[in-house]
C-alpha positions, -999 to +999 in steps of 0.1 A: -142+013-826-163-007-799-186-032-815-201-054-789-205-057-748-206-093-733-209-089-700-195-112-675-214-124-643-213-145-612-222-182-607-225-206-581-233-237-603-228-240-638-262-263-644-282-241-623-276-213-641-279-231-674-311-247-670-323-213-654-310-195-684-319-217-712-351-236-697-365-206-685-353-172-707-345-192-737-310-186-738-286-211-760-253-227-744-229-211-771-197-220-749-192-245-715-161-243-704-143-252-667-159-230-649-167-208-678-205-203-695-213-182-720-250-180-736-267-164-761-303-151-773-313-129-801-283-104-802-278-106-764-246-125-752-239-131-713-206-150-698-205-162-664-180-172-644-176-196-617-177-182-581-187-207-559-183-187-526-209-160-536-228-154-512-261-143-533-273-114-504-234-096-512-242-103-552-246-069-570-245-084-610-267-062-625-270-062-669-292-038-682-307-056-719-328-033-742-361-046-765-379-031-791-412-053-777-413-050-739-451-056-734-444-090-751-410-098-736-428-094-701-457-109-712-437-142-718-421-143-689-450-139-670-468-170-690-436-189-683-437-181-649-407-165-648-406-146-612-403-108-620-384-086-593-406-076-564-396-041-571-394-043-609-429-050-623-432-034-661-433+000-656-424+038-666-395+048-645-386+083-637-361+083-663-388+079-692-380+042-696-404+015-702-390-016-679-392-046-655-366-067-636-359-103-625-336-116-604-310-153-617-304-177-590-275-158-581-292-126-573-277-108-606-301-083-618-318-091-650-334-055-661-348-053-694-358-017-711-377+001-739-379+038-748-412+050-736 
């Protein structure tokens, strides 16, 4: 009976994760809300919620998005500059995934996948 997941991260400031998240991944603003974002791109939805207290070093947000074109999903980022994780360059991890990670300006993990 479950259809969809929207998960639901931390934020510090509203525009800074907007601009980050539409500017820079493409996302669009489907809902602002007091204290409330959500965004959207392709079939990938993402709420966050205000937390102005987080202290980004204690932040362990972490979404785990799948692709079906993960050489050209990194590729963009890297031609938009997009910082990738230091630790999550595209890769084949242990687990026979295909993937690469990026950190938001709240230190949630971004980490995007593909079957090998």
């Amino acid at each position: 009976m479950l259809t969809e997941i929207h998960p639901k991260l931390p934020m510090r400031n509203k525009s800074v994760t907007r601009q980050y998240y539409m500017n820079q991944l493409g996302f669009q603003d489907i809902g602002d809300y007091d204290g409330y974002l959500m965004v959207k791109k392709d079939k990938i939805e993402i709420h966050f919620f205000e937390f102005k207290e987080l202290d980004p070093k204690e932040n362990y947000g972490q979404v785990y998005i799948r692709t079906n074109d993960i050489e050209g999903l990194y590729k963009s980022m890297l031609d938009n500059k997009i910082e990738i994780h230091p630790n999550g360059q595209l890769g084949i991890r242990p687990w026979g995934q295909k993937e690469f990670s990026l950190l938001d300006p709240d230190n949630n993990l971004l980490t995007f996948g593909q079957n090998s």
